[in-house]
PQR file of N, CA, C, O and H, with PARSE charges and radii, in Angstrom:
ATOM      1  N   UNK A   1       0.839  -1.160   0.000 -0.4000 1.5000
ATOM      2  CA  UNK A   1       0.000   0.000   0.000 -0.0000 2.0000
ATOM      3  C   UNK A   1       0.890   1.230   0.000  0.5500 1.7000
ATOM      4  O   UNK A   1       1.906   1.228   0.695 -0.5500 1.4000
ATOM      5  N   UNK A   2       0.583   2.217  -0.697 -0.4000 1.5000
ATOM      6  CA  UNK A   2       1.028   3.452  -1.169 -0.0000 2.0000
ATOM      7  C   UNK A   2       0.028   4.696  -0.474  0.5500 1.7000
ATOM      8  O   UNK A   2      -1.128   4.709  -0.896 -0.5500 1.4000
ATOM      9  H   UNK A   2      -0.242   2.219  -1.261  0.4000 1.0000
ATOM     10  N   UNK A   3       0.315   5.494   0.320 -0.4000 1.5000
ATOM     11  CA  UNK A   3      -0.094   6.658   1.041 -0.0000 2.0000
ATOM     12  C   UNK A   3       0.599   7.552   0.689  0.5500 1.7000
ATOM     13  O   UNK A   3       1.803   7.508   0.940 -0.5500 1.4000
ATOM     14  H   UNK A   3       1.254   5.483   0.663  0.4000 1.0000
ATOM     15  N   UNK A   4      -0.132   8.953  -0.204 -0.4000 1.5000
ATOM     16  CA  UNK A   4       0.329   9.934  -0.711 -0.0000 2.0000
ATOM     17  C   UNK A   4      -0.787  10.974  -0.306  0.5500 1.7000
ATOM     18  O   UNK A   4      -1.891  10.871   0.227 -0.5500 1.4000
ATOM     19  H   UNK A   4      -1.111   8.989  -0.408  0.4000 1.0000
ATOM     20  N   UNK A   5      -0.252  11.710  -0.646 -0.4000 1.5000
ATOM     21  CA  UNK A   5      -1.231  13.135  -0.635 -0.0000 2.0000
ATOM     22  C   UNK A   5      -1.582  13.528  -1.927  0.5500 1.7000
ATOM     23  O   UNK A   5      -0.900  13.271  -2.920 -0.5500 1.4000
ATOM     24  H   UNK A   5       0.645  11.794  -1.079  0.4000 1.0000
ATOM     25  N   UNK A   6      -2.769  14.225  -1.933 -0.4000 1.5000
ATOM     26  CA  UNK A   6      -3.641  13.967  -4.010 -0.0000 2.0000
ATOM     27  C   UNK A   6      -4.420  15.182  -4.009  0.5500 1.7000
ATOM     28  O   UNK A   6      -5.015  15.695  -3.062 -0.5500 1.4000
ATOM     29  H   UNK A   6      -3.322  14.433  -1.127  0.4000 1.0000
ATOM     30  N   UNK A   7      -4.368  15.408  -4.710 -0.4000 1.5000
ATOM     31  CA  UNK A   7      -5.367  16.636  -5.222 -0.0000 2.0000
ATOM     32  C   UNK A   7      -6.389  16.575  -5.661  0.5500 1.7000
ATOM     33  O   UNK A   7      -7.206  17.465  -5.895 -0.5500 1.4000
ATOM     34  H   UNK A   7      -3.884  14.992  -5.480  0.4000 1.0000
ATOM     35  N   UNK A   8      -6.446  14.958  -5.885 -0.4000 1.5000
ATOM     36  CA  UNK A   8      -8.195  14.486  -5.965 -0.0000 2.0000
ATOM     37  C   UNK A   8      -8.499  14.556  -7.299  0.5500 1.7000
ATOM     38  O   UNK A   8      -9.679  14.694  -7.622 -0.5500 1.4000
ATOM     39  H   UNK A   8      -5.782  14.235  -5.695  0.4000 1.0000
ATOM     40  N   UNK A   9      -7.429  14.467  -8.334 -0.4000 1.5000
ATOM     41  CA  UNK A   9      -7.610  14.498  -9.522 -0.0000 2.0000
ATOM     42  C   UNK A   9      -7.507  13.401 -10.810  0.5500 1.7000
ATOM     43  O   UNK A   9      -7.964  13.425 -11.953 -0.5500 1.4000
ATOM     44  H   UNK A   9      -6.470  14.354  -8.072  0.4000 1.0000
ATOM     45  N   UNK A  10      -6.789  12.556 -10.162 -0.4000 1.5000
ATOM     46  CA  UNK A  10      -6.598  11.492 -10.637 -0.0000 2.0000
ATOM     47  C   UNK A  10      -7.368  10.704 -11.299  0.5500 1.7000
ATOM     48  O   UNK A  10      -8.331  10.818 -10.540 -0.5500 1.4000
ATOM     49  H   UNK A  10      -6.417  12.536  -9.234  0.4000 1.0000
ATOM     50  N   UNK A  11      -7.692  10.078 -12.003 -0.4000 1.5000
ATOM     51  CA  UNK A  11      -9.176   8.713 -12.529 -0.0000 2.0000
ATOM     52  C   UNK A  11      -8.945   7.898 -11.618  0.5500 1.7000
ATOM     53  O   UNK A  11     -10.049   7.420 -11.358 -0.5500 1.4000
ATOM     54  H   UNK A  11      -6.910   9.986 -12.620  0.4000 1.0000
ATOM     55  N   UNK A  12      -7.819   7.203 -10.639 -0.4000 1.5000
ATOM     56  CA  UNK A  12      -7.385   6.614  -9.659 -0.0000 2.0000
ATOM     57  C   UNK A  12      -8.648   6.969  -8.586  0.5500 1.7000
ATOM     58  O   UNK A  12      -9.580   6.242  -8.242 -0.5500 1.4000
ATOM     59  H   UNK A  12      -6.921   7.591 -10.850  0.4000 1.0000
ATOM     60  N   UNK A  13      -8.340   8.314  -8.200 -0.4000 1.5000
ATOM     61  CA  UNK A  13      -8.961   8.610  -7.079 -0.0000 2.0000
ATOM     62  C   UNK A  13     -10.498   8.726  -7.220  0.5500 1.7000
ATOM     63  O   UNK A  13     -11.304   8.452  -6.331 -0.5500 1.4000
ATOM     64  H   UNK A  13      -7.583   8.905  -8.479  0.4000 1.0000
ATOM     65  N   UNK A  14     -10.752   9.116  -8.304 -0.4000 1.5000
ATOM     66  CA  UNK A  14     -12.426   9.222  -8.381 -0.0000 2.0000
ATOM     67  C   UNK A  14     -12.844   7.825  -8.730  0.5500 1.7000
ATOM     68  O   UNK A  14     -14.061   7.688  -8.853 -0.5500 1.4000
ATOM     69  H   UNK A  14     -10.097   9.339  -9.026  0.4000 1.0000
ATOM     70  N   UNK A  15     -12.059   6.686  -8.930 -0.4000 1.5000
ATOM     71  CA  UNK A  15     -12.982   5.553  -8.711 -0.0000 2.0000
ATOM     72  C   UNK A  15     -12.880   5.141  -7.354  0.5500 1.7000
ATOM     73  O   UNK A  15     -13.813   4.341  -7.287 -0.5500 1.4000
ATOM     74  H   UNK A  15     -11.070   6.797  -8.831  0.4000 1.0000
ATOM     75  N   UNK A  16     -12.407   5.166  -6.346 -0.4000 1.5000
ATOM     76  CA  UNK A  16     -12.245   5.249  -5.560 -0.0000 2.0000
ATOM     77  C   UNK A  16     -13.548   5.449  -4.513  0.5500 1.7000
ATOM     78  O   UNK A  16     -13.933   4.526  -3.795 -0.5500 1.4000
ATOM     79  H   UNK A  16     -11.649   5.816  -6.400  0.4000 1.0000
ATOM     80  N   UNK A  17     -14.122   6.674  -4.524 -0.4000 1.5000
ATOM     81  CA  UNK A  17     -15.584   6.581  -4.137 -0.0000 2.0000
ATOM     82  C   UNK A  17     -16.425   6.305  -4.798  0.5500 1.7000
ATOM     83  O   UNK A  17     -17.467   5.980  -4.230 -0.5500 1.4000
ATOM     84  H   UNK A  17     -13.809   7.423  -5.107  0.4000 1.0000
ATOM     85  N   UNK A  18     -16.404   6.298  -5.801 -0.4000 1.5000
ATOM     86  CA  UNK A  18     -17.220   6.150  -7.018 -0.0000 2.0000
ATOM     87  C   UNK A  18     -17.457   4.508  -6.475  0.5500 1.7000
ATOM     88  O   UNK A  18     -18.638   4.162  -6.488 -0.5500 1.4000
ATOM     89  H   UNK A  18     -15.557   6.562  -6.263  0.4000 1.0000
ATOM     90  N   UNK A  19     -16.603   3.619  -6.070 -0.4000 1.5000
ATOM     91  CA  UNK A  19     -16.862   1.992  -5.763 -0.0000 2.0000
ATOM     92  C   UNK A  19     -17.294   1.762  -4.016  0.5500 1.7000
ATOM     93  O   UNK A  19     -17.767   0.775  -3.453 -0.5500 1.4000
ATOM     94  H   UNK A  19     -15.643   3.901  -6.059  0.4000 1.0000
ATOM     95  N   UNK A  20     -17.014   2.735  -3.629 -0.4000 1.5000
ATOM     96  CA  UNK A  20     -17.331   2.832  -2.094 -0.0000 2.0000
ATOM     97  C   UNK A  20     -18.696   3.293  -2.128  0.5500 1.7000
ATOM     98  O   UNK A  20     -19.400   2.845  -1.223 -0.5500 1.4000
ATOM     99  H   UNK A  20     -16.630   3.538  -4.086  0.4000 1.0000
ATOM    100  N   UNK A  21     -19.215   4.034  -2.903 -0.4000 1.5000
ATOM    101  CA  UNK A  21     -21.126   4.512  -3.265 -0.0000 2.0000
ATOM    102  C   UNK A  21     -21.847   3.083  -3.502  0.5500 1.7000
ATOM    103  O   UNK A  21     -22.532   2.406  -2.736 -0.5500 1.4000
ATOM    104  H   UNK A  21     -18.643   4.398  -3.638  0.4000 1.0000
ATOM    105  N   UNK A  22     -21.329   2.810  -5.223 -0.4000 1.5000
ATOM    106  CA  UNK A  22     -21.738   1.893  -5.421 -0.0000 2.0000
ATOM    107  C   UNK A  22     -22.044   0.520  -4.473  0.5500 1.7000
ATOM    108  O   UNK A  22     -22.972  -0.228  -4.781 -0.5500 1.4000
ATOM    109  H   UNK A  22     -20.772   3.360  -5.845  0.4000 1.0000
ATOM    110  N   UNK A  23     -21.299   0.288  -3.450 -0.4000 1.5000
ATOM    111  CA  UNK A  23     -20.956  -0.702  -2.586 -0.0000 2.0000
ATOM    112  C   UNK A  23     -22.402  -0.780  -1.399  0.5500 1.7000
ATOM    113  O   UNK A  23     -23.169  -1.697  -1.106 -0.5500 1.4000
ATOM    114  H   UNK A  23     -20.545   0.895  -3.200  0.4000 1.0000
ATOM    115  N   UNK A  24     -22.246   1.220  -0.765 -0.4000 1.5000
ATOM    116  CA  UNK A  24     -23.288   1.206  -0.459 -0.0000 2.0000
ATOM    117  C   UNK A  24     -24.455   1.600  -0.990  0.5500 1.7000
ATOM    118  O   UNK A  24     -25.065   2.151  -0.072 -0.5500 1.4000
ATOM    119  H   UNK A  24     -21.623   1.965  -1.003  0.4000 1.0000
ATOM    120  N   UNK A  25     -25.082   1.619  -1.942 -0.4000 1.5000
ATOM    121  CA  UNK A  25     -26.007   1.400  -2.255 -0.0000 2.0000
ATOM    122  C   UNK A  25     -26.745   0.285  -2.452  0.5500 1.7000
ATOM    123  O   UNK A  25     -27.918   0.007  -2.203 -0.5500 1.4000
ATOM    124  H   UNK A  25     -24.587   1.172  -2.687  0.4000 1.0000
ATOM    125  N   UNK A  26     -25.367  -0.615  -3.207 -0.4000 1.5000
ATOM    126  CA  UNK A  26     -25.980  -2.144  -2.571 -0.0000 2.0000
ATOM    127  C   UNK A  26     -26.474  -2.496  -1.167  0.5500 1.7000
ATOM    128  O   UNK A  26     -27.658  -2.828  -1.103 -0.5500 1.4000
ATOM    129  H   UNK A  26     -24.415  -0.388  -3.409  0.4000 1.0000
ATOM    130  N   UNK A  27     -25.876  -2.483  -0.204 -0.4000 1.5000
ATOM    131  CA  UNK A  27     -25.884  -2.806   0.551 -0.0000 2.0000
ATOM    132  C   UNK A  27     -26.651  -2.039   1.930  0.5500 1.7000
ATOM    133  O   UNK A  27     -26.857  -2.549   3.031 -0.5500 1.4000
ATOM    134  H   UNK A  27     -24.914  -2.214  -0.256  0.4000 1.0000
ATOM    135  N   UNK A  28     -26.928  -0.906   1.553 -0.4000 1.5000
ATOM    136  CA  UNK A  28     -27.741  -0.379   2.531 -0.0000 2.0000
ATOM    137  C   UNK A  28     -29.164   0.471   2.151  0.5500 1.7000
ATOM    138  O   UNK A  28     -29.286   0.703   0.949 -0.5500 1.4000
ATOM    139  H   UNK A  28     -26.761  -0.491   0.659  0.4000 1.0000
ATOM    140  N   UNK A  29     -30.062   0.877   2.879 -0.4000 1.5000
ATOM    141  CA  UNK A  29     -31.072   1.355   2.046 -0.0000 2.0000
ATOM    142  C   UNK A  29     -30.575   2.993   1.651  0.5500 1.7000
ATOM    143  O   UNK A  29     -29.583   3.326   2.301 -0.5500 1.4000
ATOM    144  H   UNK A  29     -29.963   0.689   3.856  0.4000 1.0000
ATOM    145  N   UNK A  30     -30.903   3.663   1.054 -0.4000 1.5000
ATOM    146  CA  UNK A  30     -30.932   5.189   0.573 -0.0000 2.0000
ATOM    147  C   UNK A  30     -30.824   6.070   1.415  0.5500 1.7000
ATOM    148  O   UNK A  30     -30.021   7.003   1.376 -0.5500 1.4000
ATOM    149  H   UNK A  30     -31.708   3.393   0.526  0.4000 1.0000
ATOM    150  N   UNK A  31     -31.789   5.805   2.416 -0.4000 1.5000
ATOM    151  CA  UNK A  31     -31.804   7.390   3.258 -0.0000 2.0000
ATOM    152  C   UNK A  31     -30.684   6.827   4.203  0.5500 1.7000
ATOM    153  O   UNK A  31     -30.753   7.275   5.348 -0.5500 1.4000
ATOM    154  H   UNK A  31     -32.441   5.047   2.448  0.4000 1.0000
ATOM    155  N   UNK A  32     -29.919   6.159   4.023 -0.4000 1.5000
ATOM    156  CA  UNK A  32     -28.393   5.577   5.388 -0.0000 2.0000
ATOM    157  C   UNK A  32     -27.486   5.663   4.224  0.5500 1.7000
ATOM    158  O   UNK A  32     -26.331   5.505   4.619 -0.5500 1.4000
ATOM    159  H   UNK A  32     -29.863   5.795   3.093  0.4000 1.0000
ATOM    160  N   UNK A  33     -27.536   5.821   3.143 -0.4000 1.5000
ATOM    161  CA  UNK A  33     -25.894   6.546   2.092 -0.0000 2.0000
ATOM    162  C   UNK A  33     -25.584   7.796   2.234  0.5500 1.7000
ATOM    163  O   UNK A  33     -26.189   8.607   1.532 -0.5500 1.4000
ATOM    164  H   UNK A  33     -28.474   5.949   2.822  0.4000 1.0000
ATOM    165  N   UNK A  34     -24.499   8.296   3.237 -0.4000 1.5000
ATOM    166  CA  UNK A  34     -24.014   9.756   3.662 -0.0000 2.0000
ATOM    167  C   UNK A  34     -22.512   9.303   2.803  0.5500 1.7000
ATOM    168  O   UNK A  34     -21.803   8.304   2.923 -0.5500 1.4000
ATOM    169  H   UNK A  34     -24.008   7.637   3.807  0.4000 1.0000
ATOM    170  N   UNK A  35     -22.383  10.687   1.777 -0.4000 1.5000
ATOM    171  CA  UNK A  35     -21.181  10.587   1.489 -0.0000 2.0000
ATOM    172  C   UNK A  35     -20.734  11.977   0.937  0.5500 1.7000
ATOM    173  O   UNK A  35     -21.557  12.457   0.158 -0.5500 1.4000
ATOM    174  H   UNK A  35     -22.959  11.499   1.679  0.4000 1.0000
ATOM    175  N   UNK A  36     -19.826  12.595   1.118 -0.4000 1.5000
ATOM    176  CA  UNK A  36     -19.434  13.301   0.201 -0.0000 2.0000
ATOM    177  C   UNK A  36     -18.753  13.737  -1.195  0.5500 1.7000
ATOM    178  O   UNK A  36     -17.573  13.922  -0.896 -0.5500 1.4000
ATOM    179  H   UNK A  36     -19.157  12.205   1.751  0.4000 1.0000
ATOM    180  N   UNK A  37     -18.877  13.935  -2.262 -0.4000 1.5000
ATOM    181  CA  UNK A  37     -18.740  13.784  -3.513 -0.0000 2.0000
ATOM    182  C   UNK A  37     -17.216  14.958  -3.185  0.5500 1.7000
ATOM    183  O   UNK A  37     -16.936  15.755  -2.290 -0.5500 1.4000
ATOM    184  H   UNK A  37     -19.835  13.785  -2.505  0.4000 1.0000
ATOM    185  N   UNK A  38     -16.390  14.390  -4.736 -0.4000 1.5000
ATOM    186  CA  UNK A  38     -14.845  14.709  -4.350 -0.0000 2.0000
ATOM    187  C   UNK A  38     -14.809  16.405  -4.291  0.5500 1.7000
ATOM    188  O   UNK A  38     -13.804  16.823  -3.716 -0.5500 1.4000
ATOM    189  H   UNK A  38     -16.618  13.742  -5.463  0.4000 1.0000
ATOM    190  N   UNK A  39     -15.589  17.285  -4.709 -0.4000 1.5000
ATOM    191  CA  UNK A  39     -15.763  18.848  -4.715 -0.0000 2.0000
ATOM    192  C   UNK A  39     -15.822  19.218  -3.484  0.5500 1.7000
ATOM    193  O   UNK A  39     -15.254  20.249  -3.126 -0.5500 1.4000
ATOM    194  H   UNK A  39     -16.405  16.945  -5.177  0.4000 1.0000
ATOM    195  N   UNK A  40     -16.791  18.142  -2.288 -0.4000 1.5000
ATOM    196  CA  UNK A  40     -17.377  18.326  -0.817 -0.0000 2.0000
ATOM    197  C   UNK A  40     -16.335  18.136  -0.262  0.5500 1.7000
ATOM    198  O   UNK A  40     -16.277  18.686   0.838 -0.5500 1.4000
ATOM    199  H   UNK A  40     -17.253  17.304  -2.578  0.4000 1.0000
ATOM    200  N   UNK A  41     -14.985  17.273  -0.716 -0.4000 1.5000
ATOM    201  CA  UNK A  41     -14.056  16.617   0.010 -0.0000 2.0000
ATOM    202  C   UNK A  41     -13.148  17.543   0.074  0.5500 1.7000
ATOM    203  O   UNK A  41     -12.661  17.696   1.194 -0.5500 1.4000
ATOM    204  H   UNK A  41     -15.033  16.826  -1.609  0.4000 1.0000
ATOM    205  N   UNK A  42     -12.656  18.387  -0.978 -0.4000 1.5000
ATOM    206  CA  UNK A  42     -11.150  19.471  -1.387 -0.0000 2.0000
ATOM    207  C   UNK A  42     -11.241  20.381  -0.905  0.5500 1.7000
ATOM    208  O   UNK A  42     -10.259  21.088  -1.130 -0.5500 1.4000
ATOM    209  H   UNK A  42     -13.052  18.262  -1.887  0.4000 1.0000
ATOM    210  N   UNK A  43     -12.255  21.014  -0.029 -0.4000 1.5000
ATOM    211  CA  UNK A  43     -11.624  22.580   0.949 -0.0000 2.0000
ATOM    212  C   UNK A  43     -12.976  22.720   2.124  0.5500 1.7000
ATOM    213  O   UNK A  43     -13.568  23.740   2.476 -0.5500 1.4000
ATOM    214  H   UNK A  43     -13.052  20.439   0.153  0.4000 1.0000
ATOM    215  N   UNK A  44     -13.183  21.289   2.553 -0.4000 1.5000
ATOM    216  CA  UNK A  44     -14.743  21.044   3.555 -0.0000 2.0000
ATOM    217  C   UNK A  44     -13.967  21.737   4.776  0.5500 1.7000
ATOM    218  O   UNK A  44     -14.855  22.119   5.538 -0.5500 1.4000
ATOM    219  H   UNK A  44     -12.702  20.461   2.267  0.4000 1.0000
ATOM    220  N   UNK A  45     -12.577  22.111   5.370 -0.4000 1.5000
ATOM    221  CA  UNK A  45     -12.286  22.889   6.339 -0.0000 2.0000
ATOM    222  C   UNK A  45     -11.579  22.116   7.503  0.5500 1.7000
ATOM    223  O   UNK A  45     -11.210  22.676   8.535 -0.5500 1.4000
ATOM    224  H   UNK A  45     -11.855  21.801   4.751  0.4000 1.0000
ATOM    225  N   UNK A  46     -11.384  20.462   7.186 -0.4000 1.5000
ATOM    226  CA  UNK A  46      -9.976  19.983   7.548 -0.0000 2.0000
ATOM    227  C   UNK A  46      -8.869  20.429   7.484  0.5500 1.7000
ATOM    228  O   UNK A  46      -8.509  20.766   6.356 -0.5500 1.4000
ATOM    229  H   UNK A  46     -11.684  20.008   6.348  0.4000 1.0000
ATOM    230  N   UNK A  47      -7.640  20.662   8.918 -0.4000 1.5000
ATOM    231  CA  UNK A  47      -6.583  20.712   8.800 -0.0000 2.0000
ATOM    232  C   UNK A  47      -5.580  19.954   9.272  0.5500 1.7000
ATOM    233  O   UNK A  47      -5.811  19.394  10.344 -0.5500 1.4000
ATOM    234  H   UNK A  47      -7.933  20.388   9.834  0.4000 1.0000
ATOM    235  N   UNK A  48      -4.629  19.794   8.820 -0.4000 1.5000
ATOM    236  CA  UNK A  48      -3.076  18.850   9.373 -0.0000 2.0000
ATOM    237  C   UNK A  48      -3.588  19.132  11.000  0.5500 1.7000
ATOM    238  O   UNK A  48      -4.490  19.936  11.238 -0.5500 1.4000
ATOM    239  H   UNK A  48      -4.442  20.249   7.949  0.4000 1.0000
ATOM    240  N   UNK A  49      -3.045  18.535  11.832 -0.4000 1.5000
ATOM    241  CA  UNK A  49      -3.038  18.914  13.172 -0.0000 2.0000
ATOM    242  C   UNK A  49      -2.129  17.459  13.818  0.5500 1.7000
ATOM    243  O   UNK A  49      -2.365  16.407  13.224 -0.5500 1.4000
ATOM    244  H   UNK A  49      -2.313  17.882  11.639  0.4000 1.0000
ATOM    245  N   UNK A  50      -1.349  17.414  14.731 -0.4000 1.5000
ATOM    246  CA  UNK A  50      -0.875  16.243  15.580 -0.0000 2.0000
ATOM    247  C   UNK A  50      -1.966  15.360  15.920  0.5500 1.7000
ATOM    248  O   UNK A  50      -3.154  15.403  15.600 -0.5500 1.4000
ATOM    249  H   UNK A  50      -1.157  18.268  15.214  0.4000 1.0000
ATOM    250  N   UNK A  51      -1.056  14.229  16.919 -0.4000 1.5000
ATOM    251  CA  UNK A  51      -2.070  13.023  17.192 -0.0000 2.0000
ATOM    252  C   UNK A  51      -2.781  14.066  18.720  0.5500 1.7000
ATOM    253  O   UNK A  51      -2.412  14.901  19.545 -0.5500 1.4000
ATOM    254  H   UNK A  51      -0.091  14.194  17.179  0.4000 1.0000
ATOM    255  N   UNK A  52      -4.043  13.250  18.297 -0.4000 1.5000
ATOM    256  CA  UNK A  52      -4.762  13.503  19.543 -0.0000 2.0000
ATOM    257  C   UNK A  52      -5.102  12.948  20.441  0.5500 1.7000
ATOM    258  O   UNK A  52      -4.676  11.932  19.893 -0.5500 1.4000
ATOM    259  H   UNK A  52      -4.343  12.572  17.626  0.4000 1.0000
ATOM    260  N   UNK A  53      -5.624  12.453  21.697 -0.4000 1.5000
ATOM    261  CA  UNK A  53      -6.316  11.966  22.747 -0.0000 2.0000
ATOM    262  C   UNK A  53      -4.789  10.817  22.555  0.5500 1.7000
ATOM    263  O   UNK A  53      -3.750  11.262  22.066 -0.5500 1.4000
ATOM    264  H   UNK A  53      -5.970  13.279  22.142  0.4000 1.0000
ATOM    265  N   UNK A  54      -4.914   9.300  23.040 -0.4000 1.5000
ATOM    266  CA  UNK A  54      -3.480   8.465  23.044 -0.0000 2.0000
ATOM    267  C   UNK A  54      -2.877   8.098  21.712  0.5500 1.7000
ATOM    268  O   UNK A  54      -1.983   7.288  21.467 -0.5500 1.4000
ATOM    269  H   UNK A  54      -5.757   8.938  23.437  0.4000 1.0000
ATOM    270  N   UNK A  55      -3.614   8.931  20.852 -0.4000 1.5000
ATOM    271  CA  UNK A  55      -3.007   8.163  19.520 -0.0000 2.0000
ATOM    272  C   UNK A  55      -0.966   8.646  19.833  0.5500 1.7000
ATOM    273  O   UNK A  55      -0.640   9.044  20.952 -0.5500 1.4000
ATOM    274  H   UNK A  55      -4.340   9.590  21.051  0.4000 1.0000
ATOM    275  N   UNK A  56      -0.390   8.575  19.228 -0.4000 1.5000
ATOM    276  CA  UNK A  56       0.967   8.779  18.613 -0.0000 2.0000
ATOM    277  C   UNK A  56       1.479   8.973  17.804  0.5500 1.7000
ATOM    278  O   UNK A  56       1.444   7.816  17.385 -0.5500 1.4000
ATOM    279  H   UNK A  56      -0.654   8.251  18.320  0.4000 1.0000
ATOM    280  N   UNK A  57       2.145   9.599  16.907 -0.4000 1.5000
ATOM    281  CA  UNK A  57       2.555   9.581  15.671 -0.0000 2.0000
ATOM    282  C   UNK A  57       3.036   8.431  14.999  0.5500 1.7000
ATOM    283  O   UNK A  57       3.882   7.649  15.432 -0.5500 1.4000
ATOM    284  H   UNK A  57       2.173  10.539  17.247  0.4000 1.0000
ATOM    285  N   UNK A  58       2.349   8.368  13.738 -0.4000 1.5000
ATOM    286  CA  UNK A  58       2.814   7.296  13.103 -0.0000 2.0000
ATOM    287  C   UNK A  58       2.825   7.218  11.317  0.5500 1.7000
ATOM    288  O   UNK A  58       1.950   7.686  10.589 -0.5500 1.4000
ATOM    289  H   UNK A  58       1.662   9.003  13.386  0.4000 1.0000
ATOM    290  N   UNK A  59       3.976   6.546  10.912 -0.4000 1.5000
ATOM    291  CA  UNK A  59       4.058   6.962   9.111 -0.0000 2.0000
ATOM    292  C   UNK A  59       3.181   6.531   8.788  0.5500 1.7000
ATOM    293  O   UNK A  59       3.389   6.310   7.595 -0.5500 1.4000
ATOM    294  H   UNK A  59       4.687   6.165  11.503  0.4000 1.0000
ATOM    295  N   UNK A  60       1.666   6.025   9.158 -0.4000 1.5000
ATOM    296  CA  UNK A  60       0.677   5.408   8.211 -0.0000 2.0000
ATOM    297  C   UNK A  60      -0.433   5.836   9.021  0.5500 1.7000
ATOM    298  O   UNK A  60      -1.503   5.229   9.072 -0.5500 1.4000
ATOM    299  H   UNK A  60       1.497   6.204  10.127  0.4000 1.0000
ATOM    300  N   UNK A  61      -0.039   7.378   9.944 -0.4000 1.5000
ATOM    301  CA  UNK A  61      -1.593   7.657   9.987 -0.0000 2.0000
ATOM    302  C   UNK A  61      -1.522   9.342   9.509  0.5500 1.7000
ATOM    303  O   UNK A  61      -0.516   9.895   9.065 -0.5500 1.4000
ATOM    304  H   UNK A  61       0.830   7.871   9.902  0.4000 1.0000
ATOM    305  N   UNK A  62      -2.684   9.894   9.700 -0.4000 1.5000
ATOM    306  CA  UNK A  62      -2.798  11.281   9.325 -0.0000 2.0000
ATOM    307  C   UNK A  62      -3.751  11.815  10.024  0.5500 1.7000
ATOM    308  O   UNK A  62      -4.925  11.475   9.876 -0.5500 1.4000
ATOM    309  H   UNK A  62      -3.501   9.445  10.060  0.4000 1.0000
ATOM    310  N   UNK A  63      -3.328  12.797  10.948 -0.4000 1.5000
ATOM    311  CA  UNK A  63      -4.329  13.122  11.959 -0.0000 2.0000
ATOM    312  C   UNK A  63      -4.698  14.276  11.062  0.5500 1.7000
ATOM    313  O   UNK A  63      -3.956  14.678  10.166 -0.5500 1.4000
ATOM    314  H   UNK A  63      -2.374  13.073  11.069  0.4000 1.0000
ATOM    315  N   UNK A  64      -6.345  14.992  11.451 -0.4000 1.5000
ATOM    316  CA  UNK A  64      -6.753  15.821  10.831 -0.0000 2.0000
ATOM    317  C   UNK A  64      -7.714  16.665  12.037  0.5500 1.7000
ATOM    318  O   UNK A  64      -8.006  16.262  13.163 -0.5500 1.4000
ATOM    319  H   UNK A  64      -6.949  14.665  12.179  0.4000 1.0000
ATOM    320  N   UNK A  65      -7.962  17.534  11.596 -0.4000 1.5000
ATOM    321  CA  UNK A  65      -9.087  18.573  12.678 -0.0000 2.0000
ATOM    322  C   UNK A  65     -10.019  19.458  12.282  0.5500 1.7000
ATOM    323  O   UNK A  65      -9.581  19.722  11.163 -0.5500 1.4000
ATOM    324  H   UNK A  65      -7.725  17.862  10.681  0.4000 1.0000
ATOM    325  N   UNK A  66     -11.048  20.140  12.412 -0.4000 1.5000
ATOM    326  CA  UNK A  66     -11.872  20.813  11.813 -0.0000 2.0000
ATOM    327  C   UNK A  66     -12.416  21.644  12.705  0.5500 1.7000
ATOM    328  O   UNK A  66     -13.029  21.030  13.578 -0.5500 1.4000
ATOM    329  H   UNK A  66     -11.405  19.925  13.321  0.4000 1.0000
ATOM    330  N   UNK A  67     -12.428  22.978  12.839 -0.4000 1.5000
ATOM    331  CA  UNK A  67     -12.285  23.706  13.797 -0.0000 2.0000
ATOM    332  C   UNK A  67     -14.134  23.923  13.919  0.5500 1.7000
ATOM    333  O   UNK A  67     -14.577  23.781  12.780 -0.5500 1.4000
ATOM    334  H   UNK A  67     -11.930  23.477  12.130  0.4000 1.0000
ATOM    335  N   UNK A  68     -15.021  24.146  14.696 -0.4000 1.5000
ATOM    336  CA  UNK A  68     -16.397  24.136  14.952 -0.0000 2.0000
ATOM    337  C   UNK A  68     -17.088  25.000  14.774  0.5500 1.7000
ATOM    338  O   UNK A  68     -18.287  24.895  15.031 -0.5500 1.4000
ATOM    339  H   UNK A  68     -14.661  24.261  15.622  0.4000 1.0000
TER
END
């Protein structure tokens, strides 16, 4: 597995949810599919921030924060 940072532009990345929708839609009814489409995803008001509560730093995670 490969962890990069993306600009969300890729054909890579838009199948990506594009198979995670599809998945749930199978699998769950309509009004329980919450997702955000990749436009909702690129400036929704996440930022970098350290680990929080016991997490720790680590090369395969990415802490994030969103101020309220």
């Amino acid at each position: 597995m490969k962890i990069e940072i993306d600009d969300l532009s890729r054909p890579a990345i838009h199948a990506l949810p594009n198979e995670h929708l599809q998945s749930m839609y199978a699998l769950s009814p309509p009004e329980s599919v919450h997702a955000l489409d990749l436009e909702e995803l690129r400036n929704f008001g996440f930022v970098y921030c350290g680990p929080f509560g016991e997490y720790t730093e680590d090369p395969n995670s990415v802490f994030m924060t969103m101020r309220l």
